[in-house]
C-alpha positions as CSV (number, residue, x, y, z in Angstrom):
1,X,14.6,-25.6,19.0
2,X,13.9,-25.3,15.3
3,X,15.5,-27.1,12.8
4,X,17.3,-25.1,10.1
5,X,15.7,-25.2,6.7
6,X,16.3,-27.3,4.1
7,X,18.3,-24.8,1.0
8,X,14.9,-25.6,-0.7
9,X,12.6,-24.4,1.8
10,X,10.4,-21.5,0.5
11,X,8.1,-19.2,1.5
12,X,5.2,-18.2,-0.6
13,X,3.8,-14.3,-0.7
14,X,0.3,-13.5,-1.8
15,X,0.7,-10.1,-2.9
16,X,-3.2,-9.1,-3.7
17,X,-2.4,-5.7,-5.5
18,X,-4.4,-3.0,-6.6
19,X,-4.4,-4.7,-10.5
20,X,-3.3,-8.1,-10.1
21,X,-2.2,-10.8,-7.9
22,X,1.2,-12.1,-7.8
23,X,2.4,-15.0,-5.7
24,X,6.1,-15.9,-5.6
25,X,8.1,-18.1,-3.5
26,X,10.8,-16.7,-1.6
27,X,14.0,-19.2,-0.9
28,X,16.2,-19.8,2.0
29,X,19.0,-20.2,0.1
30,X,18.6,-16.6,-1.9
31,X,18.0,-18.9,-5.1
32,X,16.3,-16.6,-7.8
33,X,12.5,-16.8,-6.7
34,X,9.5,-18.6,-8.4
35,X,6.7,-16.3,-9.3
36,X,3.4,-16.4,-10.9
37,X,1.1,-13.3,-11.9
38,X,-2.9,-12.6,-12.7
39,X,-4.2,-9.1,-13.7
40,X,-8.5,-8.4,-12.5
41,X,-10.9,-6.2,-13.8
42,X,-11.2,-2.7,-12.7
43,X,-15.0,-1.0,-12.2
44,X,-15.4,2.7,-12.5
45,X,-19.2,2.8,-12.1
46,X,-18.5,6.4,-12.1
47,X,-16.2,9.2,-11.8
48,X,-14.4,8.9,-8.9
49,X,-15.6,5.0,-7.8
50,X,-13.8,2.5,-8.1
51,X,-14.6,-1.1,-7.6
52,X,-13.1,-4.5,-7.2
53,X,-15.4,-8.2,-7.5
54,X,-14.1,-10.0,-4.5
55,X,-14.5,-13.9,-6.2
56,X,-12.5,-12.3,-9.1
57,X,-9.2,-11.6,-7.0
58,X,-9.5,-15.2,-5.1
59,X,-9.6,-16.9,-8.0
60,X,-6.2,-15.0,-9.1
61,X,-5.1,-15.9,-5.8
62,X,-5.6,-19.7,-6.0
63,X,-4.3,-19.6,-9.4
64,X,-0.9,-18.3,-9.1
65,X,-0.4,-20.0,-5.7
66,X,-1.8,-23.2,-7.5
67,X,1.2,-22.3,-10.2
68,X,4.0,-21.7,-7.8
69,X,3.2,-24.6,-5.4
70,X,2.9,-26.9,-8.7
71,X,6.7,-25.3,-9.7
72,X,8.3,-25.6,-6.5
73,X,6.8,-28.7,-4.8
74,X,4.4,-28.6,-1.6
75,X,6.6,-30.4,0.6
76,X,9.4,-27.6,0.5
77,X,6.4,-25.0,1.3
78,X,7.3,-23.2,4.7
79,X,4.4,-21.1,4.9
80,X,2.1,-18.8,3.2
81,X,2.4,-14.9,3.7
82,X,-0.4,-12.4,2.7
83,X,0.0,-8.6,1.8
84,X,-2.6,-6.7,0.3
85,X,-3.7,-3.0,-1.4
86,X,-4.9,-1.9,2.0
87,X,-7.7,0.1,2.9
88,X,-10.0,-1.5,0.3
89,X,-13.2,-2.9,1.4
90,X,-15.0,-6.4,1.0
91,X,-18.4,-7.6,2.6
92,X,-19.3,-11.3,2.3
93,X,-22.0,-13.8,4.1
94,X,-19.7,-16.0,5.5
95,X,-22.9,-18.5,5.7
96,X,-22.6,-18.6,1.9
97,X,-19.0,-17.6,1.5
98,X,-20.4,-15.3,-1.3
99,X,-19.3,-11.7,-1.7
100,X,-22.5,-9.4,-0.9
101,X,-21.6,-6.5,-3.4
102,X,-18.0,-5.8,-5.1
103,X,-15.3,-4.5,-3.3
104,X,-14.7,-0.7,-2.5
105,X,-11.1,0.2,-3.9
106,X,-9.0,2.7,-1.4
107,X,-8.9,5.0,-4.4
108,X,-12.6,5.6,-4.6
109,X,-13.6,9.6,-3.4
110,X,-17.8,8.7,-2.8
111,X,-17.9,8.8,0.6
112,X,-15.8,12.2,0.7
113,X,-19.2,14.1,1.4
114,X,-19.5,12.1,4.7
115,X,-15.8,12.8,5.7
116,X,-16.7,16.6,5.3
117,X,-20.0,16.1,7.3
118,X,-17.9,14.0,9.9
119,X,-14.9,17.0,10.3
120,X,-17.9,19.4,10.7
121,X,-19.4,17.7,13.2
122,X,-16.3,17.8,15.1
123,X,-15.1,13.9,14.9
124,X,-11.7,14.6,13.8
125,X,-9.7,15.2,17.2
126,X,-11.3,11.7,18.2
127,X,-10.2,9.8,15.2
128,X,-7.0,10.7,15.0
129,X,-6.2,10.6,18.9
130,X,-7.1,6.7,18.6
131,X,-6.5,5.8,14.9
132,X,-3.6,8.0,14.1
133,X,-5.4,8.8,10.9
134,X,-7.6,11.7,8.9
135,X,-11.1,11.7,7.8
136,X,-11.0,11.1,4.2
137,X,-12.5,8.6,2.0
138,X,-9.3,6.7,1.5
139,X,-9.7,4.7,4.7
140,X,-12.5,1.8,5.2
141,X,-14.9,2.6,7.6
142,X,-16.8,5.4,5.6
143,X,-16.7,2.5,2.7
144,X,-18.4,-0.4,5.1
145,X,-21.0,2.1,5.9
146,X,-22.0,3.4,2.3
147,X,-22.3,-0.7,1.6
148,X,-24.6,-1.2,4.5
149,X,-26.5,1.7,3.3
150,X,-26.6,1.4,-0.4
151,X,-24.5,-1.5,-2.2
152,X,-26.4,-4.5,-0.6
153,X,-30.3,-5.7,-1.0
154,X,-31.7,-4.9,2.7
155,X,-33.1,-8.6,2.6
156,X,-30.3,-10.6,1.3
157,X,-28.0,-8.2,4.2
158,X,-30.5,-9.4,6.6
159,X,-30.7,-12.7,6.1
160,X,-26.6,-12.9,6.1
161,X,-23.7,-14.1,8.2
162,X,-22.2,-10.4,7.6
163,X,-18.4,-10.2,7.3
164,X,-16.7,-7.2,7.0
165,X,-12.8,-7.2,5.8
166,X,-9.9,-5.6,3.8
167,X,-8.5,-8.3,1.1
168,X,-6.6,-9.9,3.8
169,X,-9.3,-11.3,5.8
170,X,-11.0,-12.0,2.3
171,X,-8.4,-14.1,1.4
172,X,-7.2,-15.7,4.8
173,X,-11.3,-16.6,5.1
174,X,-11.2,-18.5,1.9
175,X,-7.9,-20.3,2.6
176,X,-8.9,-21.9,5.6
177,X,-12.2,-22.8,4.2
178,X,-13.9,-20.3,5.8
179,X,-12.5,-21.4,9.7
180,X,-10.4,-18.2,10.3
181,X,-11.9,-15.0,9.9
182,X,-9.0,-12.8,10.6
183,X,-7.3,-9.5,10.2
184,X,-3.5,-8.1,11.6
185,X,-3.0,-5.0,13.2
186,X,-1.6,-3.3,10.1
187,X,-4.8,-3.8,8.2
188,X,-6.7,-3.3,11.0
189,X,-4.7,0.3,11.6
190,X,-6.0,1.5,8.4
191,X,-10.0,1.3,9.0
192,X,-10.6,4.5,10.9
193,X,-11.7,1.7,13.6
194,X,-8.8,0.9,15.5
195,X,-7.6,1.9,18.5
196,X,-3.4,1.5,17.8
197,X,-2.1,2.7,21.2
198,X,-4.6,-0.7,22.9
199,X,-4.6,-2.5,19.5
200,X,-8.2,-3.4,19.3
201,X,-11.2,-2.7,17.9
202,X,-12.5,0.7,19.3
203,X,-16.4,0.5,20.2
204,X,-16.9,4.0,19.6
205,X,-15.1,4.5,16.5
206,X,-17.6,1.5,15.5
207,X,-20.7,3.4,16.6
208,X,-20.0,6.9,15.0
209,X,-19.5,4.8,11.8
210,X,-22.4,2.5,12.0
211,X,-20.6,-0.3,11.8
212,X,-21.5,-3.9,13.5
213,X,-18.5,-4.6,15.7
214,X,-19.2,-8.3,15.2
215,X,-19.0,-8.2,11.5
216,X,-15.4,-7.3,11.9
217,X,-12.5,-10.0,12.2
218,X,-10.1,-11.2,15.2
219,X,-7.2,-9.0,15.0
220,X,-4.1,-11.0,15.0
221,X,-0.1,-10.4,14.6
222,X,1.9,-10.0,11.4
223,X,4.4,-12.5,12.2
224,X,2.5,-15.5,13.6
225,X,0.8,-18.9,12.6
226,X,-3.2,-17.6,11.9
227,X,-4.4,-20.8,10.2
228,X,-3.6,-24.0,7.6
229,X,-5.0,-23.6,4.0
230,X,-7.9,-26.4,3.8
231,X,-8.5,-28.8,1.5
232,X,-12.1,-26.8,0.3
233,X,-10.1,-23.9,-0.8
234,X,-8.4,-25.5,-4.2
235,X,-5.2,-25.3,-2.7
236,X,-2.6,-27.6,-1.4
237,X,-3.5,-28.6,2.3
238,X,-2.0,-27.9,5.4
239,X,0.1,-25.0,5.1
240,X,0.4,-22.5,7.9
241,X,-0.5,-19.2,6.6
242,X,2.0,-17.5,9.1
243,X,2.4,-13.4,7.7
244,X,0.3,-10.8,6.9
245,X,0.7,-6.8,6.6
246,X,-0.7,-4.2,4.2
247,X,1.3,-3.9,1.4
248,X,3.4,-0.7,2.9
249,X,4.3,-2.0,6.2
250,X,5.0,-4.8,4.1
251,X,7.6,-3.1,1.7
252,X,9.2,-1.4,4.8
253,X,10.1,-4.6,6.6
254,X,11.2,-6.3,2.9
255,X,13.6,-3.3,2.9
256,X,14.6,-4.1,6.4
257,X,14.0,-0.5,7.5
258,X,13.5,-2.7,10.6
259,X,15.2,-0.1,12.8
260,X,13.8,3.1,13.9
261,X,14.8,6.2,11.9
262,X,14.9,4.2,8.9
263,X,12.6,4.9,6.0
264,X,11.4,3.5,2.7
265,X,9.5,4.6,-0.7
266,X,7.6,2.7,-2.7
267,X,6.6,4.0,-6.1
268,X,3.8,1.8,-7.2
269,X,-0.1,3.1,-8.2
270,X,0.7,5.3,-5.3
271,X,3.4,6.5,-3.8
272,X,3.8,5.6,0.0
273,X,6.8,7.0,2.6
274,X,7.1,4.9,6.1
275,X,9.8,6.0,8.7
276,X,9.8,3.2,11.3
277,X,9.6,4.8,14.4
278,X,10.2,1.7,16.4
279,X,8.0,1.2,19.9
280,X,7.0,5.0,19.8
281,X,3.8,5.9,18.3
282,X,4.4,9.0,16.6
283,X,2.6,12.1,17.6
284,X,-0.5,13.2,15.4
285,X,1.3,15.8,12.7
286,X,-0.7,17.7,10.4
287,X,-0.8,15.5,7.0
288,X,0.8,13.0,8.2
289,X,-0.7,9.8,9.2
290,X,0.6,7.7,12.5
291,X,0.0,3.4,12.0
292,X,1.1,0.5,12.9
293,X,4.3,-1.1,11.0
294,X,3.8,-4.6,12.5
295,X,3.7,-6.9,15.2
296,X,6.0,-9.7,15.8
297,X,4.9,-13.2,17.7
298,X,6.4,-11.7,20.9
299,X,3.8,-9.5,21.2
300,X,6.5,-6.2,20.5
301,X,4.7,-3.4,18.2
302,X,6.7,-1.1,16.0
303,X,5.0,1.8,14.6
304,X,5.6,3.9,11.5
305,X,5.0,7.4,10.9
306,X,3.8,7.2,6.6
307,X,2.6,9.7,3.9
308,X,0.5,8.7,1.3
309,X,0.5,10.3,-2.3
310,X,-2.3,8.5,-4.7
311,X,-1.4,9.0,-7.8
312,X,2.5,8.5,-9.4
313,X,2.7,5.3,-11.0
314,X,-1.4,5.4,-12.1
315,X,0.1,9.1,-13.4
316,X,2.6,6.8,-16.3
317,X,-0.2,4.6,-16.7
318,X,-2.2,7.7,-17.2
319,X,0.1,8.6,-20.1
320,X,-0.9,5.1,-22.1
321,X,-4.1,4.8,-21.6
322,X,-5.4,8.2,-21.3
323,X,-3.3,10.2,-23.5
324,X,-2.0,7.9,-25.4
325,X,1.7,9.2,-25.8
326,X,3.5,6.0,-25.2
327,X,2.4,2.9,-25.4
328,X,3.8,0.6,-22.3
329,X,4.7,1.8,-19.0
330,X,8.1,1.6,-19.6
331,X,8.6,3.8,-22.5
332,X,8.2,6.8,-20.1
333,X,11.7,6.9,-18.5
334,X,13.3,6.8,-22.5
335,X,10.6,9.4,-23.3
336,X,11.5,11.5,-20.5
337,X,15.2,11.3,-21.0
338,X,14.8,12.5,-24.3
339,X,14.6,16.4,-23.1
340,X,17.0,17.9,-20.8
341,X,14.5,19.0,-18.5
342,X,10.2,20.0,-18.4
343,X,10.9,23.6,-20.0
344,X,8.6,24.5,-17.4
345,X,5.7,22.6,-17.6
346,X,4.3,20.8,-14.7
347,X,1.9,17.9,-14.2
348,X,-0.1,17.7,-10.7
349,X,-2.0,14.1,-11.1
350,X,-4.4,14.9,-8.6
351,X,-6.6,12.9,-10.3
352,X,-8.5,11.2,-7.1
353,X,-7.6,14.7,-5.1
354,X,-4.2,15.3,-3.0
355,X,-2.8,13.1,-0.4
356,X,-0.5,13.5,2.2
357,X,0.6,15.9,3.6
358,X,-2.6,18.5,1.7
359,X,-5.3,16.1,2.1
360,X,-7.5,17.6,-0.5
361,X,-10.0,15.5,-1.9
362,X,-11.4,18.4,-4.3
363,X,-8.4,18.9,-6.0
364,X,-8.5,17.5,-9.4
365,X,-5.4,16.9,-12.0
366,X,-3.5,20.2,-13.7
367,X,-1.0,20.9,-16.4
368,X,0.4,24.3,-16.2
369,X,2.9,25.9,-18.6
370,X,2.3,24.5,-21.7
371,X,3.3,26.4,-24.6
372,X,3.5,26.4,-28.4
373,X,6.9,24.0,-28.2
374,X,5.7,21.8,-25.3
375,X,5.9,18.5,-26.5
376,X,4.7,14.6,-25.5
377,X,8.5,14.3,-24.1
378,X,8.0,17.4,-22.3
379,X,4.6,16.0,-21.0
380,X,6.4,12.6,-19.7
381,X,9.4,14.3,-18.1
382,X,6.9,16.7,-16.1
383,X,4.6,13.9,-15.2
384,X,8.0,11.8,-13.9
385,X,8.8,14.9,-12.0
386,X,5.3,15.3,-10.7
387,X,6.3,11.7,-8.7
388,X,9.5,13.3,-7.0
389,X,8.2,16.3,-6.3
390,X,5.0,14.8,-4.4
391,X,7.5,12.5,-2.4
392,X,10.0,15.3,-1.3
393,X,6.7,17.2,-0.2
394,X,6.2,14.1,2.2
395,X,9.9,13.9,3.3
396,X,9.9,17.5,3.8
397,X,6.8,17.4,6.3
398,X,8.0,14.4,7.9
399,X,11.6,15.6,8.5
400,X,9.9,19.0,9.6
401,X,7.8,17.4,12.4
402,X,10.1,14.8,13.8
403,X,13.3,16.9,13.7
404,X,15.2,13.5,11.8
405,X,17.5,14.5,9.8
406,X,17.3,11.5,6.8
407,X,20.3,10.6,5.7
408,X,18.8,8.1,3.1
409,X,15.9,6.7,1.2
410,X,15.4,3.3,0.3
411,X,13.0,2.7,-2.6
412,X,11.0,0.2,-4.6
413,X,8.2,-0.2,-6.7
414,X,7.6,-0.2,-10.3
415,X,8.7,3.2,-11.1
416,X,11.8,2.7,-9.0
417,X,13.4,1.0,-12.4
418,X,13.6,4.5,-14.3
419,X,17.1,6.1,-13.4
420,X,16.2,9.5,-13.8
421,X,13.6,9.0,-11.8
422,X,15.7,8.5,-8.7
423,X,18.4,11.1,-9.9
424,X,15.7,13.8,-9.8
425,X,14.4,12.2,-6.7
426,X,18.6,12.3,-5.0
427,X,18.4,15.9,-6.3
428,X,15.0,17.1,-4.9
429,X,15.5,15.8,-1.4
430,X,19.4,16.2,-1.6
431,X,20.1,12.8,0.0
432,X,21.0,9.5,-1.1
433,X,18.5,7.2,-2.9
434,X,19.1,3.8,-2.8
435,X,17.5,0.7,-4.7
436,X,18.0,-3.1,-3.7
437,X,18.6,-5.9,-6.0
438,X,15.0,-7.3,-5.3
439,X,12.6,-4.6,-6.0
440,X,9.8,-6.6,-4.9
441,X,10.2,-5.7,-1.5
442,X,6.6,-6.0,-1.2
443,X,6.2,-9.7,-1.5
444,X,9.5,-10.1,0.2
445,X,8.5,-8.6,3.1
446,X,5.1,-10.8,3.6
447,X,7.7,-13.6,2.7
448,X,9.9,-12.8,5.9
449,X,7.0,-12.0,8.6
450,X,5.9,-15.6,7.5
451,X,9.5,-17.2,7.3
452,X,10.4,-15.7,10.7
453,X,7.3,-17.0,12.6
454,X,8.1,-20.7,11.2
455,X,12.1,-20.5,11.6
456,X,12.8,-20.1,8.2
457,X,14.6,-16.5,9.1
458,X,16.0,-16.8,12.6
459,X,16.0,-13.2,13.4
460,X,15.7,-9.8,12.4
461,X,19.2,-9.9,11.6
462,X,19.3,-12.2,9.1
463,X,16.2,-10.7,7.2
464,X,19.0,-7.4,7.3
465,X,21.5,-9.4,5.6
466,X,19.2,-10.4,2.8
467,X,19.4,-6.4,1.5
468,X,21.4,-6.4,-1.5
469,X,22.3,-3.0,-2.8
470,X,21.0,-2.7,-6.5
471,X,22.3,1.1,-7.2
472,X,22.8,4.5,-5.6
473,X,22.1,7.9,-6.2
474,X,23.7,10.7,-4.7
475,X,22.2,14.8,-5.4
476,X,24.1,16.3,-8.4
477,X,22.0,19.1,-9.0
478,X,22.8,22.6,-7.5
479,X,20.4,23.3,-4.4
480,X,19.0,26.6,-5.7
481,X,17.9,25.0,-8.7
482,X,15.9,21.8,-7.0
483,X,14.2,24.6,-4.7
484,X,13.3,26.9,-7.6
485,X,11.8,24.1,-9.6
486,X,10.1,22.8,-6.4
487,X,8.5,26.2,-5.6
488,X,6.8,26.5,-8.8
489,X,6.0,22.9,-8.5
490,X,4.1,23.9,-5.1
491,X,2.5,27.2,-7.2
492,X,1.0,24.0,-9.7
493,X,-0.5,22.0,-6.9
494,X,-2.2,25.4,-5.6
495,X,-4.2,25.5,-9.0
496,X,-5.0,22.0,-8.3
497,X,-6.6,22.5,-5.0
498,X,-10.4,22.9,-3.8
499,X,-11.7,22.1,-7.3
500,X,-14.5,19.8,-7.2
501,X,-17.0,19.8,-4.4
């Protein structure tokens, strides 16, 4: 039997995001937490692409864990737990440990021609009966591909030791020194290459997508010892790296929506819904996607059923550093506040196409009903609005095709901090909202997988008592007004759709 922790055991979380790296160490004893952060660059080669350099994000990585370890001491260091933007892709020699051409971000829409040519040809049923997911250029295996075939020299490709990964195996391979080349079943769930019902790579799926089954990791739990950092990596030695998940099943189990029915929102770059559906794998439903929500070291798989928006929090960043109406993120809540409502106009940031549950990669970003008196406050409160309404469209679909009634939303995420925000949001779906304490449920969550397979957690139970109620929102708004403003919102995201080829 295990120990109980010392008050000053820790975990650590690597939380590789879409446009920084944050690690932060996680106490037993609920002390406030320890946390270091590092923005990297973002490439736009072009419109639509978007790229990542791989060596850029590990050396964010070993600095902020570097920091934290420094602050808190290595010998009260539990364990290391990894979530990452999923979906994004990263090639390396693993000869070399060098990355063979930057990384493919989850946002970039250039392989959306070969979805279309894929769906045509009549793929689709197959994919989605063993990968739970849809043809569209937000999932890896169409971005390993267009590297094979265009990102990296032909001779320096041949001459490699090719890896192919999402940021967690990028990072886990560096940690160890290059020993473990791993992936879990979450990120693994998310590359149009796995089968989730056997949870394994799928040969097939690998063939259709030309994609070397051997360049691809060993598939491992979420909750579970994978490796020990090495002393080649720049990092403190000998600490398990024991948790890993994508940052959405992540947030999910940091909310401890650990029981089926319940469900979570995150409002970062994107906006991402997951209703844990416990053993079950959810049926295929039109827009919605079916995944994986972890596995535990007993071997037990819980799956989620999640709908994916791409653009709400890039939408306020959008408002900085495109139009330049405020200038910081958080000056869009006051902004918004600052009119009673939109006065009609709304904002449909399709600006990488529509997620879940349209799935339109042509559509492109609208404003409709501007007028003479619209104003930049106008603009912000009908760009916050654009976030609920885009959520309640997921809810709506998933609450339509499961018959589950929700009785609440638990939330987190950047945007999560602006009020009216989550008022609007209580009002649209007419349920409660409900926000922890710790809003980086994200980091929290690859904090538990990890402290649960080394005994810092005991049980799921105790990861449950760790949710501290931060503030509630309950619907105040009259039901025929919500549904008026959402049916012209849905008569917006019509003149958003099927724009670009």
């Amino acid at each position: 039997m295990r120990s109980s922790p010392s008050p000053s055991t820790c975990v650590i979380a690597i939380d590789a995001g879409t446009t920084g790296v944050r690690s932060r160490a996680v106490f037993a004893d609920h002390r406030p937490s320890i946390a270091d952060y590092r923005e990297f660059t973002q490439h736009f080669p072009q419109p639509g692409w978007v790229e990542h350099d791989p060596a850029e994000i590990w050396q964010a990585v070993a600095a902020t864990l570097n920091n934290v370890i420094d602050r808190v001491g290595v010998e009260y260091v539990a364990a290391i737990g990894i979530t990452n933007q999923r979906e994004t892709a990263v090639a390396w020699d693993r000869r070399t440990g060098e990355p063979l051409c930057r990384a493919i971000v989850w946002q970039d829409r250039r392989t959306a021609q070969r979805c279309h040519e894929l769906i045509e040809a009549g793929h689709l049923d197959l994919i989605r009966a063993r990968t739970g997911l849809v043809l569209d250029p937000y999932f890896t295996a169409t971005k390993f591909e267009w590297m094979l075939e265009h990102a990296i020299d032909p001779e320096r490709l041949a001459e490699a030791d090719l890896a192919l990964g999402t940021i967690d195996s990028w990072l886990i391979w560096n940690l160890t020194g290059g020993e473990v080349f791993a992936t879990d079943v979450t990120n693994a769930s998310r590359t149009l290459l796995f089968d989730i019902d056997r949870c394994r790579w799928d040969e097939e799926l690998c063939e259709l997508f030309t994609v070397p089954k051997n360049a691809l990791g060993e598939v491992v739990a979420s909750s579970g010892r994978v490796g020990l950092t090495s002393p080649r990596c720049g990092v403190p030695a000998e600490i398990p790296i024991s948790g890993i998940a994508g940052d959405q099943q992540a947030a999910l189990f940091g909310q401890a929506c650990t029981t089926a029915g319940m469900a979570k929102n995150t409002y970062g770059t994107g906006s991402f819904v997951l209703l844990n559906t416990g053993a079950t794998r959810p049926s295929a439903i039109e827009g919605m996607l079916s995944t994986i929500a972890w596995q535990l070291g007993d071997g037990s798989v819980t799956y989620a059923l999640e709908g994916s928006v791409f653009v709400t929090g890039a939408a306020i960043q959008w408002l900085r550093d495109g139009l330049g109406i405020i200038d910081a993120a958080d000056e869009a809540g006051p902004l918004a506040s600052s009119v009673p409502d939109a006065a009609g106009v709304f904002v449909v940031p399709a600006f990488t196409g529509l997620g879940a549950p349209h799935w339109d990669p042509g559509a492109r970003g609208t404003i409709v009903g501007i007028t003479r008196g619209t104003t930049r406050a106008h603009l912000a409160r009908a760009t916050v609005e654009a976030i609920a309404y885009q959520v309640r469209d997921v809810v709506e679909a998933m609450v339509a095709a499961t018959g589950t009634e929700l009785k609440e939303l638990r939330v987190d995420g950047g945007a999560s901090a602006m009020d009216l925000l989550l008022q609007f949001q209580a009002d649209q779906l007419d349920t409660i909202v409900r926000r922890p304490h710790d809003q980086e449920t994200t980091s929290l969550g690859a904090a538990f997988l990890a402290g649960l397979a080394e005994g810092v957690w005991p049980d799921l139970d105790s990861i449950a008592d760790r949710w501290e109620l931060d503030a509630e929102f309950s619907p105040m708004a009259p039901r025929e007004l919500s549904n008026a403003q959402h049916d012209q919102w849905l008569r917006a995201v019509e003149r958003s759709r099927n724009w670009a080829d």
